[in-house]
DRENVOFI-774734 format. One line per field, with one value per residue: residue in three letters; x, y, z of N, C-alpha, C in turn. Coordinates in steps of 0.02 Angstrom, whole numbers, padded with zeros to 5 digits. Example, Ala and Ser with C-alpha at 12.3 -4.5 7.8 and 13.67 -1.06 7.14 Angstrom:
2
r: [ala/ser]
n.x: [00660/00642]
n.y: [-00284/-00112]
n.z: [00390/00354]
ca.x: [00615/00684]
ca.y: [-00225/-00053]
ca.z: [00390/00357]
c.x: [00660/00645]
c.y: [-00165/00002]
c.z: [00390/00394]
# end
This chain:
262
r: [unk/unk/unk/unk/unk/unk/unk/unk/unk/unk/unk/unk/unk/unk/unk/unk/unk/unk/unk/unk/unk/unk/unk/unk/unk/unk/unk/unk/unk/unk/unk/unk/unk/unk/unk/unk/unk/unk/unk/unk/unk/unk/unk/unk/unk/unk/unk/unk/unk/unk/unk/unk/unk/unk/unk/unk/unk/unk/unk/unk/unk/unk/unk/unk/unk/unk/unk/unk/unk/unk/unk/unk/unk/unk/unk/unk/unk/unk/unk/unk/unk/unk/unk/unk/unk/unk/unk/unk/unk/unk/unk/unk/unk/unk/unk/unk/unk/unk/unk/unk/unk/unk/unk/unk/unk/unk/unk/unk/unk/unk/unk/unk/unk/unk/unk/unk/unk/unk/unk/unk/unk/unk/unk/unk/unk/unk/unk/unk/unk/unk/unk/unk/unk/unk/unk/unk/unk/unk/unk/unk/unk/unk/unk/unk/unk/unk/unk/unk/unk/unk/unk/unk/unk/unk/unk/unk/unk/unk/unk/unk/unk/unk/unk/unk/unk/unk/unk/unk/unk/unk/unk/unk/unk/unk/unk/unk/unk/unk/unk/unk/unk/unk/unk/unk/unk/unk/unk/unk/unk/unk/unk/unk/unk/unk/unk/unk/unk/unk/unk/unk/unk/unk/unk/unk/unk/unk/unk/unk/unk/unk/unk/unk/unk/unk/unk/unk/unk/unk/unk/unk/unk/unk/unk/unk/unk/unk/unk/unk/unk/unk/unk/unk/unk/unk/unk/unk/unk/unk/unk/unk/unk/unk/unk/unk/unk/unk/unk/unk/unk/unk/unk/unk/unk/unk/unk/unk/unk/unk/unk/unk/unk/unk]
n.x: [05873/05919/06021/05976/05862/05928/05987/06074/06237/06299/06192/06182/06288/06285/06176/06188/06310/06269/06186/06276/06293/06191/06172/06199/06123/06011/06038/05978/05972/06060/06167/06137/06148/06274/06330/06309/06378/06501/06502/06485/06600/06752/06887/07022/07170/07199/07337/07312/07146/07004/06858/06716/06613/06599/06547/06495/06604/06597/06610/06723/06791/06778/06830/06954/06985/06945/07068/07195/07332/07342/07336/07236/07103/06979/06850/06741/06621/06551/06611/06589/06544/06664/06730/06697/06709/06851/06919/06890/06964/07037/07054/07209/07209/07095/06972/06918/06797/06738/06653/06641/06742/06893/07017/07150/07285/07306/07293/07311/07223/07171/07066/06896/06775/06607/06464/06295/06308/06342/06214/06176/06247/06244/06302/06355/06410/06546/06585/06618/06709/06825/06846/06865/06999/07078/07083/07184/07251/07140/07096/06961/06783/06665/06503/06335/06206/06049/05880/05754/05584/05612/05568/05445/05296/05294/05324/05197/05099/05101/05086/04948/04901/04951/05009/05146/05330/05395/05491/05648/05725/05775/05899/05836/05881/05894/05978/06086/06110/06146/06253/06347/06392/06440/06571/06696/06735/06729/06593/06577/06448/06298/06144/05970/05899/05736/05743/05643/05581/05500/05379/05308/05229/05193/05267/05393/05468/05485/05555/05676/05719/05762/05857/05951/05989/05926/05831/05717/05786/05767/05791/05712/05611/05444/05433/05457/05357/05257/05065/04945/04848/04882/04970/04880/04817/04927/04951/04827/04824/04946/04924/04861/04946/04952/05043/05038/05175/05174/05186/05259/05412/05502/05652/05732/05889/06031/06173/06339/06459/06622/06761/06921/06995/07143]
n.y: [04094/04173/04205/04301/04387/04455/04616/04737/04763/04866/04955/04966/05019/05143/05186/05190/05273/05419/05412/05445/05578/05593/05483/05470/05528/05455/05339/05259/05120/05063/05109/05020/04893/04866/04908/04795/04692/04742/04697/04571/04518/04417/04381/04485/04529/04605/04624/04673/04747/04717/04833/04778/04854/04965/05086/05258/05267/05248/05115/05085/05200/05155/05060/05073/05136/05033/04929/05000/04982/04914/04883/04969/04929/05003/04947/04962/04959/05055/05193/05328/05317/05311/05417/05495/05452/05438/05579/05579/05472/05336/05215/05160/05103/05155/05078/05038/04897/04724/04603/04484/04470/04500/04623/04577/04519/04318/04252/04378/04446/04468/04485/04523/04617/04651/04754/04743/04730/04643/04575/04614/04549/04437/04331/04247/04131/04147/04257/04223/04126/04182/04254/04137/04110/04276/04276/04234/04104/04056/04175/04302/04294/04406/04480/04554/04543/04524/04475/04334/04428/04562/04716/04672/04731/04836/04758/04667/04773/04834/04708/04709/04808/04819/04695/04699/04674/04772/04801/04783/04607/04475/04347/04195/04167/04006/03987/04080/03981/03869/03880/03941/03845/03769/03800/03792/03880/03896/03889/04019/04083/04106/04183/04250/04389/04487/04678/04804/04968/05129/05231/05398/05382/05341/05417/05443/05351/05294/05394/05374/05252/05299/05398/05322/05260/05115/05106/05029/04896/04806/04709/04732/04791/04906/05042/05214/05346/05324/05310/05429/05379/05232/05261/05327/05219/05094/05176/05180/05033/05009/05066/04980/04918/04992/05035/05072/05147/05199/05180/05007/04950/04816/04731/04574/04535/04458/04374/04338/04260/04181/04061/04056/03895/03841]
n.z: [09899/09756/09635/09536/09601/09681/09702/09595/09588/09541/09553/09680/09732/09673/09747/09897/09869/09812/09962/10051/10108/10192/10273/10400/10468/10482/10536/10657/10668/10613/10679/10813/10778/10709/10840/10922/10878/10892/11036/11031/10985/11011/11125/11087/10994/10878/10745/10625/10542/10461/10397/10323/10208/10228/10249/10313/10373/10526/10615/10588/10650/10766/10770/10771/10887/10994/10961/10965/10936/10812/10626/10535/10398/10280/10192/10053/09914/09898/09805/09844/09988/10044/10009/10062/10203/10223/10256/10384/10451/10549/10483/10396/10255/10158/10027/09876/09844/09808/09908/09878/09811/09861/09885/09946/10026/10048/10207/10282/10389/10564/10590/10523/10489/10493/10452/10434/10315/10210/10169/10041/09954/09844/09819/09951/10002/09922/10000/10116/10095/10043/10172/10257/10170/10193/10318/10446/10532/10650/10659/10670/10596/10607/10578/10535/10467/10371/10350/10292/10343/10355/10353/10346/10357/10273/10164/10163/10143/10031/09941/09980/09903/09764/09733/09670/09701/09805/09907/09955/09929/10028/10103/10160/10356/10364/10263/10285/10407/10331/10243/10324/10404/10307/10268/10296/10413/10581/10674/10803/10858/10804/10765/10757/10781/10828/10777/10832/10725/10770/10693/10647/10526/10384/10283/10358/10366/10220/10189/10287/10244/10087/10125/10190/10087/10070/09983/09885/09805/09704/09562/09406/09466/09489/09368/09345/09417/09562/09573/09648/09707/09733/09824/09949/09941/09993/10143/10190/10216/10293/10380/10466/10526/10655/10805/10991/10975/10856/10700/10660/10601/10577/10582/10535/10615/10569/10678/10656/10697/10670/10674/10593/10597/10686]
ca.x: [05865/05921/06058/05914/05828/05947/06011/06140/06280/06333/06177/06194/06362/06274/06130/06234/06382/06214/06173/06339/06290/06127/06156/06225/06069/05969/06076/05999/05978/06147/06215/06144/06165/06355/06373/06298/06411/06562/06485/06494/06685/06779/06951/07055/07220/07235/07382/07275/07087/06947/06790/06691/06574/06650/06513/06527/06665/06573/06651/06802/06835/06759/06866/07028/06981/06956/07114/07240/07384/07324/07330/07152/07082/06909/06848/06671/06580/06527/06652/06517/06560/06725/06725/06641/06735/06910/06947/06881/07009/07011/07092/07278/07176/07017/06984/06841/06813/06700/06672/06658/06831/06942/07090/07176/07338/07292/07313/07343/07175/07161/06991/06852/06720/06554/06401/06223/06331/06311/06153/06169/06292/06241/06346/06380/06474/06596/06624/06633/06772/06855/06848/06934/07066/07108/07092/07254/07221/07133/07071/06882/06752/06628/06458/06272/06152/05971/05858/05689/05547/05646/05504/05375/05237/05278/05309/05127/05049/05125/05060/04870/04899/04949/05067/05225/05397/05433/05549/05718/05738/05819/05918/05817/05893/05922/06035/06134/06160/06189/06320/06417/06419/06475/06621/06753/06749/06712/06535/06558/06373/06248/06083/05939/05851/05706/05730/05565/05579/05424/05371/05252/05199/05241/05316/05467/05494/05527/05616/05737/05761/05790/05913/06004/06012/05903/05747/05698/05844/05767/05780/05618/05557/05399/05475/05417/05302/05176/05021/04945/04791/04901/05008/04859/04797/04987/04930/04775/04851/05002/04881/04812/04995/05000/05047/05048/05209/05175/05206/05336/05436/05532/05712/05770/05953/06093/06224/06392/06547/06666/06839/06985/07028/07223]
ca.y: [04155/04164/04267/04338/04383/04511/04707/04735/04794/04937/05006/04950/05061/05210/05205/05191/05343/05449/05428/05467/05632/05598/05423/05455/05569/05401/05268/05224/05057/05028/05084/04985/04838/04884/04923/04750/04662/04729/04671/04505/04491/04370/04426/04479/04560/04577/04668/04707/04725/04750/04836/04763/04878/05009/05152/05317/05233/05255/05080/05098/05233/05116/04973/05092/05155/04971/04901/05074/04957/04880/04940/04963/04930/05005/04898/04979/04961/05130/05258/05411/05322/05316/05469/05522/05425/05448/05626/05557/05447/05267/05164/05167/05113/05154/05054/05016/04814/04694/04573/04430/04459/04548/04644/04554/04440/04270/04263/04432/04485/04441/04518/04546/04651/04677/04769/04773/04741/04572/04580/04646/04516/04384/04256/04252/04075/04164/04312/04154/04085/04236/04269/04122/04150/04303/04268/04217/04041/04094/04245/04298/04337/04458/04487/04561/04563/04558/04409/04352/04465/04614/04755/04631/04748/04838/04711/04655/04821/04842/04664/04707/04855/04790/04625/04722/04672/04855/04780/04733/04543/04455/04276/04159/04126/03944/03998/04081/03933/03806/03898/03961/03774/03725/03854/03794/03913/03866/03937/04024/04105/04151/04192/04298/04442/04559/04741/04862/05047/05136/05296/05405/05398/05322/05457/05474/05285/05297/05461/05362/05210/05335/05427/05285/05225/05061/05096/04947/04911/04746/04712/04735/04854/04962/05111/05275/05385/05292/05355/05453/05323/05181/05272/05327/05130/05095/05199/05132/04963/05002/05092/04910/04866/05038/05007/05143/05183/05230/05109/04974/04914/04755/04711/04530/04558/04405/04414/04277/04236/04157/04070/04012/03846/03848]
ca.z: [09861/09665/09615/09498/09657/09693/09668/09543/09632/09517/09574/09774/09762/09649/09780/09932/09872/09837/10023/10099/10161/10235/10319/10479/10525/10520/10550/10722/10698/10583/10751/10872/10752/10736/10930/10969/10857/10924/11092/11044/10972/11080/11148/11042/10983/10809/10713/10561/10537/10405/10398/10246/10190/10299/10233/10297/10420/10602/10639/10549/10699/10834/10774/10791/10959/11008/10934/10934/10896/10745/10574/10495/10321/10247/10104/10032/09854/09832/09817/09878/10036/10050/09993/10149/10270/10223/10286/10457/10459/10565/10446/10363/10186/10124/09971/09830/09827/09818/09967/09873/09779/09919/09843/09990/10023/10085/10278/10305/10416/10613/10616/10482/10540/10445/10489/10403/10221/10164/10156/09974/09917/09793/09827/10029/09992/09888/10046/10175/10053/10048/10255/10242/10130/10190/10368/10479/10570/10738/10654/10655/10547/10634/10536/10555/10404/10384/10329/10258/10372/10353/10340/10315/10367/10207/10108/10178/10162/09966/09914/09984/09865/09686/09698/09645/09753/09814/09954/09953/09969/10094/10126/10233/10410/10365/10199/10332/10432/10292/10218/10392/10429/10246/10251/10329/10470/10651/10701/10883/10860/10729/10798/10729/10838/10799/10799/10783/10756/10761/10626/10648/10478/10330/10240/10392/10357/10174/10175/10304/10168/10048/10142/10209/10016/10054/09972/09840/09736/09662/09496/09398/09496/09453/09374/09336/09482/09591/09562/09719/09727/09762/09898/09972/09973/10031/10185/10222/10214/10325/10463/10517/10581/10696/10887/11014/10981/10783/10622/10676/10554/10583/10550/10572/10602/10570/10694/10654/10740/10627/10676/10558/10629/10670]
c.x: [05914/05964/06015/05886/05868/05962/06059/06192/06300/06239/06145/06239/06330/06222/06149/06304/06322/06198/06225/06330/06219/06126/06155/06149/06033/05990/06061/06017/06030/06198/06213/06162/06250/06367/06367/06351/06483/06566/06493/06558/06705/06852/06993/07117/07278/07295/07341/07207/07044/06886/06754/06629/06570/06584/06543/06595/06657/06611/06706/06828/06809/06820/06958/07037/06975/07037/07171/07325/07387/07326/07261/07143/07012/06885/06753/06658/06568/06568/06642/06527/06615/06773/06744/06665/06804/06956/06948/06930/06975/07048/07159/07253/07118/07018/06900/06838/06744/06715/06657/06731/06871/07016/07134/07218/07311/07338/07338/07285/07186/07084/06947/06775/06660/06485/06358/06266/06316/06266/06132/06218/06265/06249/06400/06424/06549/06622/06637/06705/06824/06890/06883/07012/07100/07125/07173/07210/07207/07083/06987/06829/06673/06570/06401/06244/06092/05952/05770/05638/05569/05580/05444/05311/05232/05278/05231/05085/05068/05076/05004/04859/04884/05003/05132/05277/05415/05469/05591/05731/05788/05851/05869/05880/05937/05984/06065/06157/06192/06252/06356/06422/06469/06539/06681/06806/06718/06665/06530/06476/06367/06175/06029/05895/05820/05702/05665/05587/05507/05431/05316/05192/05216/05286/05372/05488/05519/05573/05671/05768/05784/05857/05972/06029/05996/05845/05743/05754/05824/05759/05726/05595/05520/05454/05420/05369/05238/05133/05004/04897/04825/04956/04962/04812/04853/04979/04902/04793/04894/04954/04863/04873/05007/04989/05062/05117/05226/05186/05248/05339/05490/05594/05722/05833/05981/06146/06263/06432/06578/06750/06865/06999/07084/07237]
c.y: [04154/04233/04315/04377/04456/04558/04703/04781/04866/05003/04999/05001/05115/05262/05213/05271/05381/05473/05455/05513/05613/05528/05424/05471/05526/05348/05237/05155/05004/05027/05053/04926/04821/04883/04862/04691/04678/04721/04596/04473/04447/04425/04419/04534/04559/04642/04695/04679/04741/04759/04826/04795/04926/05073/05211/05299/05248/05195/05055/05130/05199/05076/05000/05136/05085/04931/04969/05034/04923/04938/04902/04985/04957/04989/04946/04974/05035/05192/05326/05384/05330/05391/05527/05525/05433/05531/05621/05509/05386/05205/05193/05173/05108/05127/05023/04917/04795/04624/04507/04418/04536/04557/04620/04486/04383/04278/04327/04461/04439/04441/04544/04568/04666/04678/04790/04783/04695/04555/04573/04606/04451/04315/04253/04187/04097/04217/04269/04151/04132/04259/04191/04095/04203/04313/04238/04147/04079/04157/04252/04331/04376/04470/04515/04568/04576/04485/04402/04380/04521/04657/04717/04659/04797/04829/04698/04690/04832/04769/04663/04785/04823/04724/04627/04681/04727/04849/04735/04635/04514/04380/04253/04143/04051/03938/04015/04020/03890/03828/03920/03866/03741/03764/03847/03821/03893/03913/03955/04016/04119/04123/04229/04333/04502/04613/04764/04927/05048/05203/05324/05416/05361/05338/05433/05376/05284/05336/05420/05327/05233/05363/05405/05232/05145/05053/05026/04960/04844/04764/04698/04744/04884/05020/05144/05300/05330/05333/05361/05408/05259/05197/05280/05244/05115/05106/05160/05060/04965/05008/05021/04873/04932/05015/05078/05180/05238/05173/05084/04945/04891/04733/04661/04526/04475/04436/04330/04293/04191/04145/04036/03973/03861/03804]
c.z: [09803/09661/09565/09524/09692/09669/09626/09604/09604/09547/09640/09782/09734/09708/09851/09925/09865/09908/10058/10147/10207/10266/10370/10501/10520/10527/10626/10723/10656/10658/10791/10852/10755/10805/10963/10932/10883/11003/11102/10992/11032/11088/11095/11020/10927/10800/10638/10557/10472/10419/10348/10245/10243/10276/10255/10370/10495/10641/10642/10631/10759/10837/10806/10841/10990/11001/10899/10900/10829/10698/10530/10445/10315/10203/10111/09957/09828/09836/09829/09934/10064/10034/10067/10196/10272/10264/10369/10486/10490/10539/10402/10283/10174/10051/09947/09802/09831/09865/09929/09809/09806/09888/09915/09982/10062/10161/10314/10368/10493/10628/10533/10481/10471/10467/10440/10333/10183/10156/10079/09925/09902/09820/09904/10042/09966/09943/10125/10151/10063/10128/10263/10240/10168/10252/10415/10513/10651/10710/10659/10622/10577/10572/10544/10481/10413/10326/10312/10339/10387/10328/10318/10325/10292/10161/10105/10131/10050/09937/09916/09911/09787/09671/09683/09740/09750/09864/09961/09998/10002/10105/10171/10277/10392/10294/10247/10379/10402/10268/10270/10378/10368/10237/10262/10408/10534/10664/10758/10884/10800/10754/10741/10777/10786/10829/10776/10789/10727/10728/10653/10615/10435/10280/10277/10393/10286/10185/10208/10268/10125/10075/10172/10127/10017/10043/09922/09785/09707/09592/09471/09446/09464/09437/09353/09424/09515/09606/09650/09748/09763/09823/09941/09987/10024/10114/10243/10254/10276/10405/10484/10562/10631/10779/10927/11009/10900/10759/10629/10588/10576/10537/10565/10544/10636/10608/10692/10689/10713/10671/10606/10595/10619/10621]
# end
């Protein structure tokens, strides 16, 4: 995938601080993604951690109920989240960065935690490099993203429509492994598992992309209003993937395990 290929970041962080208030109320499956990632940390007992792309900071306050002796960092992009998450506390500093250039001292992190963020980053060699850099020897780099078949029923259901890319693209799988392996860092795990949630419509499926601030942020995108003819095709189209439980739509979620060799 082509740095061309992806979102601009200034408006990943505009579209992202936007959502702040309305994420949590659909974040199920940021949380279960998050809850299964800090399921599969190894043992550990760091003195300082990071959450990269810490949003409205739900694991920010996991990570410092997990680890009460540590002192915890929140690194995020869009300052509408941080915003958000800072009075909730969790972390010592909340701070506006980008994860592939970490306002961070070399070797200072034991732990670098990141859930459902990198996804949206460009250049995932350059936030390897970085993890690290800023990692301690021993330390680990914790990860979940999202990869190519990520909503592919409405990618599908959009392309039987009119051909447009109206869904956010995704790394293949095997870019994730070539680059963990090329990184320097010791690969415990890195797997890929599919989640489905199910809709019972297709409105209450956008409205949640919208309101979790990941509707289509590709570049050259259709702009302007979609006419009502081609949502109602949209529809039609989508209805042929429904299963008794309503309209699945399909996440395949990246989960890493990163060490720093001593």
């Amino acid at each position: 995938m082509s740095d061309a290929a992806l979102p601009d970041k200034r408006r990943v962080a505009e579209s992202f601080s936007r959502a702040a208030a309305s994420y949590d109320s659909v974040a199920e499956l940021q949380r279960a993604v998050g809850g299964e990632l800090l399921q599969r940390l190894p043992p550990l007992l760091p003195t300082r951690w990071l959450d990269l792309g810490s949003g409205t900071g739900h694991f920010t306050r996991r990570l410092a109920e997990r680890y009460p002796q540590a002192e915890g960092v929140a690194l995020d992009l869009a300052e509408g989240m941080l915003r958000h998450a800072r009075p909730q506390g969790g972390a010592g500093h909340f701070i506006a960065g980008d994860a592939e250039r970490l306002p961070l001292r070399d070797g200072s992190l034991d732990l670098m935690f990141s859930s459902l963020a990198v996804q949206w980053c460009g250049d995932f060699a350059a936030v390897l490099g970085e993890a690290r850099r800023v990692l301690r020897p021993g330390g680990v780099l914790a990860f979940s993203s999202l990869c190519v078949g990520t909503l592919q029923e409405l990618r599908d259901s959009w392309q039987a429509v009119d051909g447009f890319v109206h869904v956010n693209r995704f790394r293949r799988f095997e870019g994730y492994q070539a680059l963990c392996a090329a990184s320097g860092l010791q690969v415990l795990t890195l797997e890929r598992q599919a989640r489905v949630l199910h809709f019972p419509d297709l409105r209450a499926l956008t409205h949640e992309l919208k309101a979790l601030g990941a509707h289509n942020l590709n570049p050259g995108r259709p702009d302007g209003l979609t006419g009502r003819a081609r949502i109602r095709a949209l529809v039609e189209a989508y209805e042929h993937f429904r299963q008794a439980a309503g309209l699945p739509a399909t996440y395949q979620v990246v989960y890493g395990v990163l060490r720093r060799p001593d």
